[in-house]
C-alpha positions as CSV (number, residue, x, y, z in Angstrom):
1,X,0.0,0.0,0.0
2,X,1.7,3.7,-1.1
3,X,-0.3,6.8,0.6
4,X,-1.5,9.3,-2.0
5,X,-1.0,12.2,0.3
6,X,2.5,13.9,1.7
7,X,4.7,12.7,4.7
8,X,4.6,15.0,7.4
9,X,7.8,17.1,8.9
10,X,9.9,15.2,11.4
11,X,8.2,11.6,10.3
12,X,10.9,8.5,9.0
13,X,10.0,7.5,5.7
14,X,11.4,4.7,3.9
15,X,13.0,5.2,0.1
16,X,15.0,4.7,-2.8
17,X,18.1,6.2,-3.6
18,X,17.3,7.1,-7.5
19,X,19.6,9.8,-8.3
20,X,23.0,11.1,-7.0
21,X,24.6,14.0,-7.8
22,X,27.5,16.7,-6.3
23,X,24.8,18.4,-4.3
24,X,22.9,15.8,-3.2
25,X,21.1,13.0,-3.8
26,X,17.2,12.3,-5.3
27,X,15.4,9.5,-3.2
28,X,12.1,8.3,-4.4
29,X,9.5,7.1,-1.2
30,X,8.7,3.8,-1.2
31,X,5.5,4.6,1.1
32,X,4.1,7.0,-1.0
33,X,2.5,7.5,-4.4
34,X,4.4,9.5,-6.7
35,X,6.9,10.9,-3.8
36,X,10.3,12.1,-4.8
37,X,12.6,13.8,-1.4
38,X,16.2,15.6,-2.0
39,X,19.1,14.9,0.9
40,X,20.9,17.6,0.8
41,X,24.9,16.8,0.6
42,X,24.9,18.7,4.4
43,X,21.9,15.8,5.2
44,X,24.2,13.1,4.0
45,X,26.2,12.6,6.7
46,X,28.1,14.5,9.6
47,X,31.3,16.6,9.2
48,X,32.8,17.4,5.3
49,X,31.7,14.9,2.5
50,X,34.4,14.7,-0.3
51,X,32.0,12.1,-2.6
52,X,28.4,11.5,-2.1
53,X,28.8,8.3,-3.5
54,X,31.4,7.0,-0.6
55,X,27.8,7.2,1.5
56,X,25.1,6.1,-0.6
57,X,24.5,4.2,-4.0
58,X,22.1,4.1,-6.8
59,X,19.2,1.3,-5.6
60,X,20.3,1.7,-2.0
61,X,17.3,1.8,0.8
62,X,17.9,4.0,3.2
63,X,15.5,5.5,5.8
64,X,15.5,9.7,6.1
65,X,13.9,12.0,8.2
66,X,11.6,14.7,6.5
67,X,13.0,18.2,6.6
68,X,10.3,20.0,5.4
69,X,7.6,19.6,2.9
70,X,6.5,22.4,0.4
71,X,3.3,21.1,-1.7
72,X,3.4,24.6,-4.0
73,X,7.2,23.8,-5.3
74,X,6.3,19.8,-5.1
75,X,9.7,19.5,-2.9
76,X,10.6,17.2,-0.3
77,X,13.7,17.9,1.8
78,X,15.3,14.8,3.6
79,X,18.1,14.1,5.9
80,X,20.0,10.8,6.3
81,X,22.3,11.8,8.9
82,X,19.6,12.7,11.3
83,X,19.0,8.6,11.7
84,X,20.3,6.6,13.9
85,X,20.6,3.3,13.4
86,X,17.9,1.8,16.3
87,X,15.5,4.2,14.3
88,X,16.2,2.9,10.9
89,X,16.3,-0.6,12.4
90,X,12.8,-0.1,13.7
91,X,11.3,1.7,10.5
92,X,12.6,-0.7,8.2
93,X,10.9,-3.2,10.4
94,X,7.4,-1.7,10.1
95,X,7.9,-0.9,6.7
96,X,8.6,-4.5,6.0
97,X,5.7,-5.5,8.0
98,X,3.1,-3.2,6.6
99,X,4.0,-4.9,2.9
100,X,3.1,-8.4,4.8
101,X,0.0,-6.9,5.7
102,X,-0.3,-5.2,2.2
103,X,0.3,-9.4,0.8
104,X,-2.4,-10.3,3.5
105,X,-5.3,-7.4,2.2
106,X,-5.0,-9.6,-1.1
107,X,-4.9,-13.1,0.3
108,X,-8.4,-11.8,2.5
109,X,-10.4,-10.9,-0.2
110,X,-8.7,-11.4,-3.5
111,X,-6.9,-10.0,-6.6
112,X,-10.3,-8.6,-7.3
113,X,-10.5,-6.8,-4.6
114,X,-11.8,-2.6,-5.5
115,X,-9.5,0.3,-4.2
116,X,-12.5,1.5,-2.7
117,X,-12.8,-1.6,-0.4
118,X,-9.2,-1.4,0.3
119,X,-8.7,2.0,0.9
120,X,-12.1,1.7,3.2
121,X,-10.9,-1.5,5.3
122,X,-7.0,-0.4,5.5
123,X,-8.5,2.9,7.1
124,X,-10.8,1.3,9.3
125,X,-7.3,-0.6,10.7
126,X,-5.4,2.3,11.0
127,X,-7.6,4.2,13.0
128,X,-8.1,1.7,15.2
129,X,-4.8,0.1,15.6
130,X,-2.6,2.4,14.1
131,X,-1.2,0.0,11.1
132,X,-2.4,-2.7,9.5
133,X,-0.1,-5.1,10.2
134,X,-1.1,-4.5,14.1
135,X,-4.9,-4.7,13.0
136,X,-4.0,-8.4,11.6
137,X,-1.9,-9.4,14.3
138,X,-4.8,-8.3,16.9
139,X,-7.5,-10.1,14.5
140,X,-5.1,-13.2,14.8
141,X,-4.8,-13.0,18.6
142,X,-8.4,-12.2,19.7
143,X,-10.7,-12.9,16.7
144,X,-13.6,-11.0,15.7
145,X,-13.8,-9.0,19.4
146,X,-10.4,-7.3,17.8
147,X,-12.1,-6.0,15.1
148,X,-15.8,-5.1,17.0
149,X,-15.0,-1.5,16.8
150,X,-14.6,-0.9,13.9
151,X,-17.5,-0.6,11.0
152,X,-16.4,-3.4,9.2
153,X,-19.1,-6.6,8.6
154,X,-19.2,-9.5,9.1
155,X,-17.9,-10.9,6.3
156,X,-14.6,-8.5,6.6
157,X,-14.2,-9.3,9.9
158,X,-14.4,-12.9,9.2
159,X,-12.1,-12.9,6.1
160,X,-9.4,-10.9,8.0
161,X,-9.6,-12.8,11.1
162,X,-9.3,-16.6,9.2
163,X,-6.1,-14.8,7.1
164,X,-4.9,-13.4,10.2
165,X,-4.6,-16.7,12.1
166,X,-3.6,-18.6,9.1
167,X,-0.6,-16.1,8.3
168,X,0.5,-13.8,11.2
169,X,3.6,-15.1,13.7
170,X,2.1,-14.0,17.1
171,X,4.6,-13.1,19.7
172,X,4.1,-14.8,22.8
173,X,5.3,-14.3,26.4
174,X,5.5,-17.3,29.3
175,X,5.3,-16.7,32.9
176,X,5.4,-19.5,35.8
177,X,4.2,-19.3,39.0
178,X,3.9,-21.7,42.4
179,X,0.7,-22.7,44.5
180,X,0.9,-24.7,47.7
181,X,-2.0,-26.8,47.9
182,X,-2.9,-28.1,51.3
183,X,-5.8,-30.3,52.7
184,X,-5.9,-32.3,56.2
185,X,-8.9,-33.7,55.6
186,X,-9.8,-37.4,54.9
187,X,-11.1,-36.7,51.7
188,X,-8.0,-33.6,50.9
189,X,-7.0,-35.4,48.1
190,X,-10.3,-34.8,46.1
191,X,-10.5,-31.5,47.2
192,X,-6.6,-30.7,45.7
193,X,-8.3,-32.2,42.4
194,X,-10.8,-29.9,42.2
195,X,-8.5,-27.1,43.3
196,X,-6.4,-27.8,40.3
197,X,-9.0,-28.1,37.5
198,X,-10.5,-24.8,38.8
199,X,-6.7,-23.5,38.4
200,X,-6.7,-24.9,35.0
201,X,-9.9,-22.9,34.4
202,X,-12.4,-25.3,33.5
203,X,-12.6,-24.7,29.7
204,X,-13.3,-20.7,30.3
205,X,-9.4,-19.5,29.6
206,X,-9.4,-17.1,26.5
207,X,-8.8,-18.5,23.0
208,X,-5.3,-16.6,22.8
209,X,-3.8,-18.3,26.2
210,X,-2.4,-21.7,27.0
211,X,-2.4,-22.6,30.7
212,X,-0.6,-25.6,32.1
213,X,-0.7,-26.9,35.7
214,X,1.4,-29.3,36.6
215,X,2.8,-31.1,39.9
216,X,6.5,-30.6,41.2
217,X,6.1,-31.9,44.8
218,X,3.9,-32.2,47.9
219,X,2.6,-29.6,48.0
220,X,3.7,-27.5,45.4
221,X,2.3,-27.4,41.8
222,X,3.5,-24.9,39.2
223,X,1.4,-22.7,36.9
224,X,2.9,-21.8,33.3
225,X,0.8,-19.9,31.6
226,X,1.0,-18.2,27.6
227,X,-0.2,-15.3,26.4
228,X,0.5,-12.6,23.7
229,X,1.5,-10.0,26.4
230,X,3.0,-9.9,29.9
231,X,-0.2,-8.2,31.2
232,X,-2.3,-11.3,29.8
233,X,-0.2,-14.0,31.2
234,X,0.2,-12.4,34.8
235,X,-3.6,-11.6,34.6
236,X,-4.5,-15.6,33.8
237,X,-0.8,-16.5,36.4
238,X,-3.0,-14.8,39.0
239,X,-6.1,-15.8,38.4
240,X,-5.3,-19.7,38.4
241,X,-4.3,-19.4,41.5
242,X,-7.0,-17.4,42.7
243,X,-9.4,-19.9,41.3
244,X,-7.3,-22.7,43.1
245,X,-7.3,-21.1,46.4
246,X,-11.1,-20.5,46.3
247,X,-12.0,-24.1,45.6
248,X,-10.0,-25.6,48.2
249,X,-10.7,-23.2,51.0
250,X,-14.3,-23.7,50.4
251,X,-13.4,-27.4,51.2
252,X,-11.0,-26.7,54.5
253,X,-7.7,-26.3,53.1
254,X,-5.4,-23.6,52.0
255,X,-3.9,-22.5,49.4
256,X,-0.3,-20.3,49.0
257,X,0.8,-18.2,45.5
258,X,4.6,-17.4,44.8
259,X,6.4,-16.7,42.3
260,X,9.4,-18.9,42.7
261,X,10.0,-22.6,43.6
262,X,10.4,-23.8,46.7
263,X,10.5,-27.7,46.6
264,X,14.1,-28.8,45.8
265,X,15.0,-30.0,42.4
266,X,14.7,-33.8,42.0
């Protein structure tokens, strides 16, 4: 996808070195339609530049900041030297994934596809996640309640959340956590059972999460729980053991969260 309007000043833009010359070089922008910029040979790089060409080359993508931008004159000025390389690391990231997301648009609803549709789902993603790539990593994550504010139907939702999951790479985070489970009782050993199938949440943990109880020794059991963010995963770590330590207090026993383990290694 290329924007058909103009970058604004102080934004990163992605392009094309196309031209170099004595006093500068001609970059055309690979994000927009029909966008040409101009470094500057004092935008090239810092301190005295003998030849332009020991810093750039013809076909080379590089990542500049916009100077300024004067629509009248149909001029774009860009720096190079005013990027460091964490910035053009990142940029060139996002660029990269927003021509993913471009490949996805087409695999969702075909070469056929209108620019009208395109222009009016893409804008419905941006708005509400800020790129589209983040739009189809949230569809694949969450599903359709990703996409429930925005004024796409059904259908859209439906074909951008099956592409999503079928396509996207979601990044995942694992946290672990302890419970001591404790019951005197004659009958403490059922009452631990149902402790841990309420920790393992009884078929109501999110689509998105994978939780896992599992036993390490009387009378700890450890919780190790999956998610697509930290603030998921410690949301679900803690309420696993919450769930735990209401079922078995119910039924005389006690229950203890930590975060580290405390039975010795086998």
């Amino acid at each position: 996808m290329k924007y058909s309007g103009w970058p604004d000043t102080g934004e990163l833009v992605v392009g094309k070195v196309d031209e170099i010359e004595d006093f500068g070089v001609f970059v055309d922008l690979e994000e927009y339609e029909d966008k040409r910029g101009l470094i500057h040979v004092s935008e090239v790089a810092s301190g005295w530049i003998k030849n332009v060409r020991d810093h750039v080359s013809e076909g080379q993508t590089v990542v500049c900041k916009v100077l300024d931008v004067d629509k009248s004159s149909q001029q774009i000025d860009l720096s190079l030297k005013d990027v460091n390389e964490h910035q053009r690391s990142d940029k060139i990231q996002d660029w990269k994934n927003e021509q993913k997301a471009d490949k996805w648009m087409t695999l969702a609803f075909g070469e056929e596809m209108s620019d009208e549709q395109y222009s009016r789902v893409a804008n419905e993603l941006l708005s509400e996640f800020g790129s589209i790539y983040d739009g189809f990593e949230q569809a694949a994550i969450h599903g359709p309640e990703a996409l429930s504010p925005t004024d796409l139907d059904d259908d859209e939702v439906d074909s951008l959340v099956e592409t999503a999951r079928e396509n996207v790479s979601v990044p995942y985070v694992t946290v672990t956590g302890y419970v001591d489970l404790e019951n005197p009782a004659t009958d403490g050993v059922d009452a631990i059972k149902d402790a841990l199938k309420a920790a393992e949440g009884n078929g109501d943990v999110p689509d998105e999460v994978e939780l896992d109880v599992t036993y390490v020794g009387a009378p700890e059991y450890r919780i190790r729980v999956k998610a697509p963010n930290y603030k998921t995963a410690e949301s679900q770590l803690e309420a696993s053991a919450a769930r735990a330590e209401s079922v078995i207090a119910e039924q005389g026993g006690t229950a203890e969260y930590h975060r580290d383990r405390r039975t010795e290694e086998e």
